[in-house]
ROVO-526740 format. One record per residue (C-alpha): residue in three letters; residue number from 1; x, y, z. Coordinates in nm, 2 decimals, m for minus. Example, Ala and Ser with C-alpha at 12.3 -4.5 7.8 and 13.67 -1.06 7.14 Angstrom:
% residues 2
<rovex><res>ALA</res><n>1</n><c1>1.23</c1><c2>m0.45</c2><c3>0.78</c3></rovex>
<rovex><res>SER</res><n>2</n><c1>1.37</c1><c2>m0.11</c2><c3>0.71</c3></rovex>
% end
This chain:
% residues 217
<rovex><res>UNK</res><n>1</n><c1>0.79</c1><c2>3.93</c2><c3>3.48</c3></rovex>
<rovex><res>UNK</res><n>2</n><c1>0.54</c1><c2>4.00</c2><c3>3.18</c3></rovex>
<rovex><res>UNK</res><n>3</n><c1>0.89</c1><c2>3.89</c2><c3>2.94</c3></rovex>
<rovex><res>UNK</res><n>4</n><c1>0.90</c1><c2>3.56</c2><c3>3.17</c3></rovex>
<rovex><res>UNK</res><n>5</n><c1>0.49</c1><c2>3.50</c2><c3>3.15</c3></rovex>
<rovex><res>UNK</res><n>6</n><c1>0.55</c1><c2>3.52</c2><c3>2.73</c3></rovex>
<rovex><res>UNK</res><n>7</n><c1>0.78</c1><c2>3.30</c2><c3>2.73</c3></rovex>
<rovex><res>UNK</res><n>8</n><c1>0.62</c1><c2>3.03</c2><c3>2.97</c3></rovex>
<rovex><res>UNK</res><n>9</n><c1>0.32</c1><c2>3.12</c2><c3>2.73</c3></rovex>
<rovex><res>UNK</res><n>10</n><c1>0.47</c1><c2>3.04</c2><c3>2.46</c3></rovex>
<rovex><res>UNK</res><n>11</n><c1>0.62</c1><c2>2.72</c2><c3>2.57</c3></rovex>
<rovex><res>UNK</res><n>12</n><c1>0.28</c1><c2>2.60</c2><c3>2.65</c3></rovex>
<rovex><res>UNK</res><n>13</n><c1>0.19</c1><c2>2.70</c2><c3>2.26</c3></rovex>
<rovex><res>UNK</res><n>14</n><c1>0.48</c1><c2>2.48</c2><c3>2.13</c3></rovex>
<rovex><res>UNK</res><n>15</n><c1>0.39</c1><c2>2.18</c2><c3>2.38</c3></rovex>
<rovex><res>UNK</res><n>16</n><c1>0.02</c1><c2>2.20</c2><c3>2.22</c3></rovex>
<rovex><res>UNK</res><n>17</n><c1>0.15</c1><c2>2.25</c2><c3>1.89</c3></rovex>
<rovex><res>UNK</res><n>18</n><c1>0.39</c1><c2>1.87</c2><c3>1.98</c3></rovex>
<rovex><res>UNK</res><n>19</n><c1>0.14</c1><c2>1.69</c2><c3>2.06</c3></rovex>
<rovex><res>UNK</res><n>20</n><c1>m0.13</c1><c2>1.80</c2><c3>1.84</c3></rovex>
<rovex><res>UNK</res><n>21</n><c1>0.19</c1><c2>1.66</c2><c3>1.59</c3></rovex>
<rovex><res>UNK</res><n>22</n><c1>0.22</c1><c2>1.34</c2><c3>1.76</c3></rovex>
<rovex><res>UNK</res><n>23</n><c1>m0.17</c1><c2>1.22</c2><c3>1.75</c3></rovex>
<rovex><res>UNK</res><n>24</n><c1>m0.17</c1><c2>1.25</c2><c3>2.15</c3></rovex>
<rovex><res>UNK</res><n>25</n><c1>m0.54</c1><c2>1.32</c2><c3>2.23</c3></rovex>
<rovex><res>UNK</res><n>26</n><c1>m0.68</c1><c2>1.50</c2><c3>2.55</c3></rovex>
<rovex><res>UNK</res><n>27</n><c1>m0.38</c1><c2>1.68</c2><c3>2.68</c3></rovex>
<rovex><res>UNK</res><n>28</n><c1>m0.46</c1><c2>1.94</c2><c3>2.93</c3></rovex>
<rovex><res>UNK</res><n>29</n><c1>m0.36</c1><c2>2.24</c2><c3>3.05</c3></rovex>
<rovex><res>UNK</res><n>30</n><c1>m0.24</c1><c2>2.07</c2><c3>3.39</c3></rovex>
<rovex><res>UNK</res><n>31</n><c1>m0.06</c1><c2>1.80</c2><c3>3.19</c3></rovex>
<rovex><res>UNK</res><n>32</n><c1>0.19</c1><c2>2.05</c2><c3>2.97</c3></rovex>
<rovex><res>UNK</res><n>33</n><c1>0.23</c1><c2>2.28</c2><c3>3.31</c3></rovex>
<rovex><res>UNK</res><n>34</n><c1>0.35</c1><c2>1.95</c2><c3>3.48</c3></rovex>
<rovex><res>UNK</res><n>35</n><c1>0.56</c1><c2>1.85</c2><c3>3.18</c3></rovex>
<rovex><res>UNK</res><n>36</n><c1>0.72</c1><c2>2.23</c2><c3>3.21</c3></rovex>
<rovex><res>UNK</res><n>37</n><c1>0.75</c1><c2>2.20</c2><c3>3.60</c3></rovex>
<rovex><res>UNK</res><n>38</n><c1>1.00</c1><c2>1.87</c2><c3>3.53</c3></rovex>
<rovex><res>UNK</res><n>39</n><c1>1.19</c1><c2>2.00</c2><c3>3.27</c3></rovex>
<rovex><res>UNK</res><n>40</n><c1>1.28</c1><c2>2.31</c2><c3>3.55</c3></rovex>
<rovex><res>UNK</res><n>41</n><c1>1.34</c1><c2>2.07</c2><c3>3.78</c3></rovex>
<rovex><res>UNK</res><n>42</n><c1>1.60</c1><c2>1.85</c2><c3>3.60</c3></rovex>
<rovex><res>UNK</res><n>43</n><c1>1.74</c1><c2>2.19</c2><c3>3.50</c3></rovex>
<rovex><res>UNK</res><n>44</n><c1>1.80</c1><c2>2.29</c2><c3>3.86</c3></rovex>
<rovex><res>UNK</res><n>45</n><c1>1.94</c1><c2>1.94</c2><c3>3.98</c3></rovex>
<rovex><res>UNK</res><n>46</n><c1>2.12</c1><c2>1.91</c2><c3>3.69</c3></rovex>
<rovex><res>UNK</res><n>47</n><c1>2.36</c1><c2>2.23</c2><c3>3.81</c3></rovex>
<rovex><res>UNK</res><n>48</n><c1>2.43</c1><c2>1.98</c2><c3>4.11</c3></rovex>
<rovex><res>UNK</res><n>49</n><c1>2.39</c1><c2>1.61</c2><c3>3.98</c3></rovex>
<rovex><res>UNK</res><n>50</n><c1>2.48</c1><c2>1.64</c2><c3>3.62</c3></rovex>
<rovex><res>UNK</res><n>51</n><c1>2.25</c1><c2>1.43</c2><c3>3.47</c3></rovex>
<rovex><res>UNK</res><n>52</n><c1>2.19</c1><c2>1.55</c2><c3>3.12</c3></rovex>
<rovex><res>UNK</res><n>53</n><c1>2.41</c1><c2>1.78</c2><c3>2.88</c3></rovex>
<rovex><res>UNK</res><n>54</n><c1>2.12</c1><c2>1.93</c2><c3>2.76</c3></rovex>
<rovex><res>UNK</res><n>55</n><c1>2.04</c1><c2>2.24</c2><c3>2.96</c3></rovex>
<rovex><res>UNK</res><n>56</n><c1>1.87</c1><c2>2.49</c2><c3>2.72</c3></rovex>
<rovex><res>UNK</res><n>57</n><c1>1.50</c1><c2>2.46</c2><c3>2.79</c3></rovex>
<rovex><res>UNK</res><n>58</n><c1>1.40</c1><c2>2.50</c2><c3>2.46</c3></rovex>
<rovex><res>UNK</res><n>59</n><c1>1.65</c1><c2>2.22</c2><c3>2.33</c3></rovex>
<rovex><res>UNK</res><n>60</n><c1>1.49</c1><c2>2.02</c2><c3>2.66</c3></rovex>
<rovex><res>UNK</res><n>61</n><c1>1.23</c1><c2>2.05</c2><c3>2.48</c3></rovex>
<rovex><res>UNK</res><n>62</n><c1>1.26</c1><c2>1.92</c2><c3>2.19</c3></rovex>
<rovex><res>UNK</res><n>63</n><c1>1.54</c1><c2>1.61</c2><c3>2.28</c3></rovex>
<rovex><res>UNK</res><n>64</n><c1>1.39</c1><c2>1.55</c2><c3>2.57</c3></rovex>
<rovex><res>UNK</res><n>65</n><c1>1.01</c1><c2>1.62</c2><c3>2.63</c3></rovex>
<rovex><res>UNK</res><n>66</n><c1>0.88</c1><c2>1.55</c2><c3>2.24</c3></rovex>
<rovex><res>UNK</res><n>67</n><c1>1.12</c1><c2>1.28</c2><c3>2.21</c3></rovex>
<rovex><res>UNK</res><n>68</n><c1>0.99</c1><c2>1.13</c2><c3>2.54</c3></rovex>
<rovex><res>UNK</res><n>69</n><c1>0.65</c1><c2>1.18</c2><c3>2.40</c3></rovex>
<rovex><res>UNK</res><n>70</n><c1>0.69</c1><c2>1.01</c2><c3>2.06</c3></rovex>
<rovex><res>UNK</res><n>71</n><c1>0.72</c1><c2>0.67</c2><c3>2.22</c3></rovex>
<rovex><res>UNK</res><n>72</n><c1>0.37</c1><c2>0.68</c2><c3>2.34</c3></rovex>
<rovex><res>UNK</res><n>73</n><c1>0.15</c1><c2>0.54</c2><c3>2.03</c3></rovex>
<rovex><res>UNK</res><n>74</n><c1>0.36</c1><c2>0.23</c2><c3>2.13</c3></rovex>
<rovex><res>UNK</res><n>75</n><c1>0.24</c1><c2>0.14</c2><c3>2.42</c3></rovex>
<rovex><res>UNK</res><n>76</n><c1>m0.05</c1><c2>m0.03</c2><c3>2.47</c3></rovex>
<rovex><res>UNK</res><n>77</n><c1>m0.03</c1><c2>m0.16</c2><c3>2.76</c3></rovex>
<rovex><res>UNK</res><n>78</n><c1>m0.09</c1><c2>m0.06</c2><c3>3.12</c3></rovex>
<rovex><res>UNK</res><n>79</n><c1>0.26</c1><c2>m0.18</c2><c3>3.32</c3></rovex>
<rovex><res>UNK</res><n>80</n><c1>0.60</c1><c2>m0.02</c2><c3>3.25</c3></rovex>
<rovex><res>UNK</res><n>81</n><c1>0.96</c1><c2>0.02</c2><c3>3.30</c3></rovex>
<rovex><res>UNK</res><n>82</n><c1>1.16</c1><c2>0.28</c2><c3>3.20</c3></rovex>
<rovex><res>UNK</res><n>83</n><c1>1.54</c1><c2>0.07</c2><c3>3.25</c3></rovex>
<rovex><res>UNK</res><n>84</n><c1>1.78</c1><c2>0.28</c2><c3>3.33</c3></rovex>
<rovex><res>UNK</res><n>85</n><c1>1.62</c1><c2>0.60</c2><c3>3.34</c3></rovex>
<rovex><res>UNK</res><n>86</n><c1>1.86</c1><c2>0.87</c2><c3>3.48</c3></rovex>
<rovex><res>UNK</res><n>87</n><c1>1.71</c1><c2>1.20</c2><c3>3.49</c3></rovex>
<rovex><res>UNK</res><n>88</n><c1>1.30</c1><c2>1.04</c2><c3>3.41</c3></rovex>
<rovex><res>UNK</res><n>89</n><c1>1.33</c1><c2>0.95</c2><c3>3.04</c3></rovex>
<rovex><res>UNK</res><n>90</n><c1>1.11</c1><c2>0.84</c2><c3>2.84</c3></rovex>
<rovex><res>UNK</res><n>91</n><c1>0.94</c1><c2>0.76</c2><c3>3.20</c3></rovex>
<rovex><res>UNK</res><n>92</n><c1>0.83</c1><c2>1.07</c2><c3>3.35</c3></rovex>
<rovex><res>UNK</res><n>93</n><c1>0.69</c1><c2>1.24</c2><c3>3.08</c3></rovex>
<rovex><res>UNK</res><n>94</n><c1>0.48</c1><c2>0.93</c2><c3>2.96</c3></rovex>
<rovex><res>UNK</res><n>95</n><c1>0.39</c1><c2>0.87</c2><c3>3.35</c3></rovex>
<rovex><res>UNK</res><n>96</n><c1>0.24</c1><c2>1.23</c2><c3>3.30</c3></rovex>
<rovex><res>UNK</res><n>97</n><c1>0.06</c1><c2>1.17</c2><c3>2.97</c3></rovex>
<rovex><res>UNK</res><n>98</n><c1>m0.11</c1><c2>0.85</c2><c3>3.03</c3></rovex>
<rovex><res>UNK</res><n>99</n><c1>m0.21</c1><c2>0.85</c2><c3>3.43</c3></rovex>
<rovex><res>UNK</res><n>100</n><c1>m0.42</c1><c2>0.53</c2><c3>3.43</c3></rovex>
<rovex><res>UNK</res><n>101</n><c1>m0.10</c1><c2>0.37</c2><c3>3.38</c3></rovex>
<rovex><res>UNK</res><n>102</n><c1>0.18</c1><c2>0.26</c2><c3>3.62</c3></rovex>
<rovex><res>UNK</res><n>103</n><c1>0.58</c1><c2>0.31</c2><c3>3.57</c3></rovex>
<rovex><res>UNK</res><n>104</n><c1>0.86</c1><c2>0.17</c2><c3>3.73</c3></rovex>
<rovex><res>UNK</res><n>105</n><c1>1.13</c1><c2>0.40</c2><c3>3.68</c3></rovex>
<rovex><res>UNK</res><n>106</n><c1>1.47</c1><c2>0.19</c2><c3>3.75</c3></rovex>
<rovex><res>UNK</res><n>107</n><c1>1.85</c1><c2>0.34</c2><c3>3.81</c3></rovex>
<rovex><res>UNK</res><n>108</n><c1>2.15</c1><c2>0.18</c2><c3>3.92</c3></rovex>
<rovex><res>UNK</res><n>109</n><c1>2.26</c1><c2>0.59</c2><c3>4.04</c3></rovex>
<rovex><res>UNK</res><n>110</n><c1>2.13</c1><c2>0.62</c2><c3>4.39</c3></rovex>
<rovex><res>UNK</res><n>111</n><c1>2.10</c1><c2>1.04</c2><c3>4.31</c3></rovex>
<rovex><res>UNK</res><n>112</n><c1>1.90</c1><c2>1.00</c2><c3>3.98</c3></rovex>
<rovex><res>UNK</res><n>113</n><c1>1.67</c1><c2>0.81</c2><c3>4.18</c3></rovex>
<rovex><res>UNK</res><n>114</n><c1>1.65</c1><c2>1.07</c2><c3>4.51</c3></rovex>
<rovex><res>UNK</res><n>115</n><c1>1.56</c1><c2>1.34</c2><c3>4.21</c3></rovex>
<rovex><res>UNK</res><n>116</n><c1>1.31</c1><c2>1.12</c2><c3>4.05</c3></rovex>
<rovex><res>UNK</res><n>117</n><c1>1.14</c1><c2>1.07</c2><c3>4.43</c3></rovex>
<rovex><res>UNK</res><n>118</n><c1>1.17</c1><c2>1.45</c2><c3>4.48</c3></rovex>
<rovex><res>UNK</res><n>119</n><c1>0.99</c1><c2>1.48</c2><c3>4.11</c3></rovex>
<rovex><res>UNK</res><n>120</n><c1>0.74</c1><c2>1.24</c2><c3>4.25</c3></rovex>
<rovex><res>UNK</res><n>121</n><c1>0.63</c1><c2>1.42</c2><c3>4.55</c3></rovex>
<rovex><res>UNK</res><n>122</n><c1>0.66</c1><c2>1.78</c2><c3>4.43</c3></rovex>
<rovex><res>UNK</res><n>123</n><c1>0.42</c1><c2>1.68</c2><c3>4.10</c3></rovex>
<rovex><res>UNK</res><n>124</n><c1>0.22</c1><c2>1.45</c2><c3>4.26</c3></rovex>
<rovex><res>UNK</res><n>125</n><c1>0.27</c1><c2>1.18</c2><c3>4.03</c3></rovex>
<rovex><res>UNK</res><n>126</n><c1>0.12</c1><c2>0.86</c2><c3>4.23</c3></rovex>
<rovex><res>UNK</res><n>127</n><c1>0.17</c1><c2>0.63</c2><c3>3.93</c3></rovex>
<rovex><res>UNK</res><n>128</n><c1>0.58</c1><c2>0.62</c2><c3>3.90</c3></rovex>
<rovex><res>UNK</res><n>129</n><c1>0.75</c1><c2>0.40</c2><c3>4.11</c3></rovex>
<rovex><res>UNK</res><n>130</n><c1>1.19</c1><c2>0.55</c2><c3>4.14</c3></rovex>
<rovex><res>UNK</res><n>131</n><c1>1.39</c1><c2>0.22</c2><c3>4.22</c3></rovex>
<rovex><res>UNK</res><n>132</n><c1>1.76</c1><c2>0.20</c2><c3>4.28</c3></rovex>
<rovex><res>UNK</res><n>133</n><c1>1.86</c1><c2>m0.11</c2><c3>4.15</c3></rovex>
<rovex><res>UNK</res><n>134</n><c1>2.08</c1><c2>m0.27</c2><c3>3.89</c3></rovex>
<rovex><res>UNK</res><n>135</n><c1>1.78</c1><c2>m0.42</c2><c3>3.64</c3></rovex>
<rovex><res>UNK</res><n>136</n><c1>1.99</c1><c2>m0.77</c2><c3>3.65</c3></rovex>
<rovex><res>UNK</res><n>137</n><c1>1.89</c1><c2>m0.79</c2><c3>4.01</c3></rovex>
<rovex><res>UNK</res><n>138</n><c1>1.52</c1><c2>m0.71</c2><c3>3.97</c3></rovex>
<rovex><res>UNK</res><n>139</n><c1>1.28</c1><c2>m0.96</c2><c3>4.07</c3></rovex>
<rovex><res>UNK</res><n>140</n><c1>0.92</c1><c2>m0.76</c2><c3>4.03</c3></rovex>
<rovex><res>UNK</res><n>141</n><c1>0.59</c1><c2>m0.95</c2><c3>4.16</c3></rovex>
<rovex><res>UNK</res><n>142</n><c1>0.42</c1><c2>m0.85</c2><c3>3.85</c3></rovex>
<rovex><res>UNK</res><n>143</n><c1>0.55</c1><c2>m0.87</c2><c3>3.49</c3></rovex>
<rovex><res>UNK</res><n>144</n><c1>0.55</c1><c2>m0.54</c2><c3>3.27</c3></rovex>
<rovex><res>UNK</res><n>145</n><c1>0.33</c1><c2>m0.49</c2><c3>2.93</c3></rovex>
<rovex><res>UNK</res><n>146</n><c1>0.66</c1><c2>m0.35</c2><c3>2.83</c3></rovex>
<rovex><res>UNK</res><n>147</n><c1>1.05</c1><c2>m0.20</c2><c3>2.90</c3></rovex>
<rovex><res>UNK</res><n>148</n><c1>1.15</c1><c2>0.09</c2><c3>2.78</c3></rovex>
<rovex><res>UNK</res><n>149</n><c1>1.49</c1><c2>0.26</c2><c3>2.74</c3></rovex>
<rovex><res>UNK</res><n>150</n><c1>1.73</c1><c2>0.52</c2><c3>2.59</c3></rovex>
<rovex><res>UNK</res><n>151</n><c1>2.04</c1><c2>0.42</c2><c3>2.78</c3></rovex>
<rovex><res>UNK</res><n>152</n><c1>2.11</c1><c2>0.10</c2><c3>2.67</c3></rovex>
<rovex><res>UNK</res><n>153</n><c1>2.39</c1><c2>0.11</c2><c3>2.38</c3></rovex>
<rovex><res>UNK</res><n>154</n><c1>2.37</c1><c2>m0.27</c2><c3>2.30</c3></rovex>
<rovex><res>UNK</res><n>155</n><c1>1.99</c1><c2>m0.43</c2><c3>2.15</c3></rovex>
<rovex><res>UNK</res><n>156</n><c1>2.16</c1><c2>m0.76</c2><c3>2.28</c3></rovex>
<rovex><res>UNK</res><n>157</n><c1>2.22</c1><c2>m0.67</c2><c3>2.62</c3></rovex>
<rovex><res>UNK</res><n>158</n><c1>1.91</c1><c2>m0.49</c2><c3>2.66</c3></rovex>
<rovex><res>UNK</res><n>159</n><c1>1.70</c1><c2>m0.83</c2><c3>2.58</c3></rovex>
<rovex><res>UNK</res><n>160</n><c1>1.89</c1><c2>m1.08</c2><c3>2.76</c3></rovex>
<rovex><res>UNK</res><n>161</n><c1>1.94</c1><c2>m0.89</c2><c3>3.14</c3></rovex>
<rovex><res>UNK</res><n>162</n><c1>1.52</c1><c2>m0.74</c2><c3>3.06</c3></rovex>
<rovex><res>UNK</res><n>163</n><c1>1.36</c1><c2>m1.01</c2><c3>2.89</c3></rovex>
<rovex><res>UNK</res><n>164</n><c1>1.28</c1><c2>m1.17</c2><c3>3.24</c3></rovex>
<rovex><res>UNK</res><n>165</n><c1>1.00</c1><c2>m0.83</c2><c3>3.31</c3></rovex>
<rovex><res>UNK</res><n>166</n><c1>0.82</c1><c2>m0.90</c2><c3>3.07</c3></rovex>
<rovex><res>UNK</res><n>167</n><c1>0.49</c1><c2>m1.04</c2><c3>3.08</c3></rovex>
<rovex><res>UNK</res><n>168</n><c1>0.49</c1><c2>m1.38</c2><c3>2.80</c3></rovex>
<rovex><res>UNK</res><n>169</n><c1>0.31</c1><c2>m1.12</c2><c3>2.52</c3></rovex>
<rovex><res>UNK</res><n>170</n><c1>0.53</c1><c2>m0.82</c2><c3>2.62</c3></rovex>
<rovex><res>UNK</res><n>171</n><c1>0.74</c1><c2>m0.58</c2><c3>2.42</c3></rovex>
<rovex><res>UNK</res><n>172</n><c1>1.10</c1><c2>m0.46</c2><c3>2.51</c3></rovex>
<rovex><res>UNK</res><n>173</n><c1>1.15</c1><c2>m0.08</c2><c3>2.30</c3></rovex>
<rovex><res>UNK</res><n>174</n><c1>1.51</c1><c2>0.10</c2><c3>2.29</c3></rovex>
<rovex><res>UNK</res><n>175</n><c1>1.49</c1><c2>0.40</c2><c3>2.14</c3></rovex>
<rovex><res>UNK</res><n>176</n><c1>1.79</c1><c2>0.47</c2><c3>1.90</c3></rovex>
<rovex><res>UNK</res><n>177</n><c1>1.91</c1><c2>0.72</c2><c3>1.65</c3></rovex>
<rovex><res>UNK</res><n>178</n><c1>1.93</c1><c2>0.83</c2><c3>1.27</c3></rovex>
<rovex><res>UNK</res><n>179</n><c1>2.11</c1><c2>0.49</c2><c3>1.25</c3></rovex>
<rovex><res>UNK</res><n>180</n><c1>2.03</c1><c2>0.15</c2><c3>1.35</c3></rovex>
<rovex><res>UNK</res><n>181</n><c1>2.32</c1><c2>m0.07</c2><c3>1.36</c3></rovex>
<rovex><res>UNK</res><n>182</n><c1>2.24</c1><c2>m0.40</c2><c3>1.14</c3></rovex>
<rovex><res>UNK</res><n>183</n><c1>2.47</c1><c2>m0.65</c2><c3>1.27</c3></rovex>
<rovex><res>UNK</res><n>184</n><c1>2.32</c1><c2>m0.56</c2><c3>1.60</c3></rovex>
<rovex><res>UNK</res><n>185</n><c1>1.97</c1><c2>m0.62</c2><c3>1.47</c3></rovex>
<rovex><res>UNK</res><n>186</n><c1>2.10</c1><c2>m0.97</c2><c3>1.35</c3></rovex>
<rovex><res>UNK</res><n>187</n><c1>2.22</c1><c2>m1.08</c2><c3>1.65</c3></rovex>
<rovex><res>UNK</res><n>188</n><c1>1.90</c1><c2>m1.03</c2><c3>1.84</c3></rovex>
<rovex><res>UNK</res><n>189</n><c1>1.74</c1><c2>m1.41</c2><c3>1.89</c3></rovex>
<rovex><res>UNK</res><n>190</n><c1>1.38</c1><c2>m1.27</c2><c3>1.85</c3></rovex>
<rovex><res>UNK</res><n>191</n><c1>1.14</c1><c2>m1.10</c2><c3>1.61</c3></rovex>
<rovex><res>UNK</res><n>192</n><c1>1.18</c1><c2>m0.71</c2><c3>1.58</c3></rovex>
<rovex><res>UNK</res><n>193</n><c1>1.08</c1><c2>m0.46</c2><c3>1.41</c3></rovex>
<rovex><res>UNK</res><n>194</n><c1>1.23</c1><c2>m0.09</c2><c3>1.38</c3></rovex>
<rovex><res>UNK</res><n>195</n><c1>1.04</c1><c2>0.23</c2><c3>1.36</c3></rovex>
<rovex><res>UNK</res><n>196</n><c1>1.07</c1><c2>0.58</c2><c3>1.33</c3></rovex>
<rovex><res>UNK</res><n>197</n><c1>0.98</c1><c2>0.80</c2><c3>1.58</c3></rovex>
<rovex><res>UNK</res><n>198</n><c1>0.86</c1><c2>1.16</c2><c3>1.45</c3></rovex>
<rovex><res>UNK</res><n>199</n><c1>1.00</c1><c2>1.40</c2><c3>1.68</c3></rovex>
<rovex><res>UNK</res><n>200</n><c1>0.84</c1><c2>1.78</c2><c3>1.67</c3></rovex>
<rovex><res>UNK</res><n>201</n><c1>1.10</c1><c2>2.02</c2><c3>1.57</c3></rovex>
<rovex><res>UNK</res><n>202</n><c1>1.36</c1><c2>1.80</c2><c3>1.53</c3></rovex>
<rovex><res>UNK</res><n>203</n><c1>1.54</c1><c2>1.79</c2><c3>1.23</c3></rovex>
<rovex><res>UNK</res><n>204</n><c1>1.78</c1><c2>1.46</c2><c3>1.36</c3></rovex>
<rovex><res>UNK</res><n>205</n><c1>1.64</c1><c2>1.09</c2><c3>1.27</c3></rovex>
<rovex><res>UNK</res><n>206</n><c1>1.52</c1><c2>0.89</c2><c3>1.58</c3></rovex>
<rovex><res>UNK</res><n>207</n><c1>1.42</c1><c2>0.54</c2><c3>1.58</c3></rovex>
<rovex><res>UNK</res><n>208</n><c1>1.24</c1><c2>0.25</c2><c3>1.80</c3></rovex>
<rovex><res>UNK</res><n>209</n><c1>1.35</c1><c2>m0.09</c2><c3>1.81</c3></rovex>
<rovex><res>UNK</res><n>210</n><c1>1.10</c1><c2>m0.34</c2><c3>1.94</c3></rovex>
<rovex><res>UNK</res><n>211</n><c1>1.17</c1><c2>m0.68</c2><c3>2.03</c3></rovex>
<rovex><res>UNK</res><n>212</n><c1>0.89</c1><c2>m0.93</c2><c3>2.10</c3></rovex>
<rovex><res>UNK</res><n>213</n><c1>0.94</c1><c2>m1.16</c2><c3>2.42</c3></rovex>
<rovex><res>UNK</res><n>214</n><c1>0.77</c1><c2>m1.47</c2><c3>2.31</c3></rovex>
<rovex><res>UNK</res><n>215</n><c1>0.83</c1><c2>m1.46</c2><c3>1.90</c3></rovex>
<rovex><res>UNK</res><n>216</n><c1>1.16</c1><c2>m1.63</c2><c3>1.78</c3></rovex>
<rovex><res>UNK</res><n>217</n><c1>1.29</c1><c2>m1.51</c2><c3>1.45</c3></rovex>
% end
């Protein structure tokens, strides 16, 4: 037990450590045990659901928590989708850093989302919204500030089946790798701009790519 308690202990030093890294002000203690509750979740469900093929909790971690996290400086505003967000990400960690702000969390996999309610009610996270839908489909009563995504391999089809979310001065961001592919930048009908995300403790590139609704190239 007192080999378990260092080690929770010293996951909670290494979450601190992340964020302190990432500019992320006013993270509490309740915050990063929430954040570690989720990852232990997914980790359990994941033996039955398969929904990511990371399942060391220290590479969770990294790939998925701090990677999650490193989107936030990005996003101003106060209504957003996470589009096709499997297991919770970027969504659930970002729902747990930034409270005063709503997420729909959207899945086309009807288990991904019964985990994600599940995640819901055991955290007590009243500001994420789990709906099982194909995003095409999606008619919301209120635009979003932005949509977020890792899944989405295309930039392309990621702006013309979200674009319609968005709210006339919104953002759409997919977060990519080491590489961004250029002729898939040029084929995006609206102004972009492509950042790097600074991940803690990992050595790999990531990037963002965000497209803006409402400014033609």
């Amino acid at each position: 037990m007192d080999c378990l308690n260092d080690m929770m202990g010293d996951r909670h030093v290494q979450i601190r450590q992340a964020v302190e890294k990432l500019g992320l002000q006013n993270v509490n203690d309740a915050q990063i045990q929430k954040w570690l509750d989720y990852l232990s979740l997914l980790q359990k469900w994941n033996k039955t659901y398969n929904m990511t093929s990371i399942t060391a909790m220290d590479d969770m971690l990294v790939k998925h928590l701090f990677d999650s996290l490193s989107l936030a400086p990005f996003l101003p505003g106060e209504h957003i989708i996470d589009v096709g967000t499997g297991g919770g990400l970027p969504g659930v960690p970002l729902a747990i850093l930034m409270p005063e702000k709503t997420f729909v969390l959207v899945d086309s996999v009807g288990k991904k989302i019964r985990f994600l309610n599940h995640v819901k009610k055991a955290l007590k996270l009243d500001n994420i919204t789990p709906l099982n839908i194909r995003i095409e489909a999606y008619k919301p009563e209120k635009p979003f500030d932005h949509v977020v995504s890792r899944a989405f391999s295309s930039l392309s089809d990621f702006y013309r089946l979200c674009q319609h979310l968005l709210t006339d001065s919104g953002t759409l961001l997919a977060m990519k790798g080491a590489k961004v592919d250029e002729n898939e930048l040029q084929a995006l009908p609206v102004k972009y701009e492509v950042k790097e995300l600074h991940v803690p403790m990992l050595e790999a590139q990531r990037h963002v790519v965000i497209m803006h609704k409402n400014m033609n190239r």
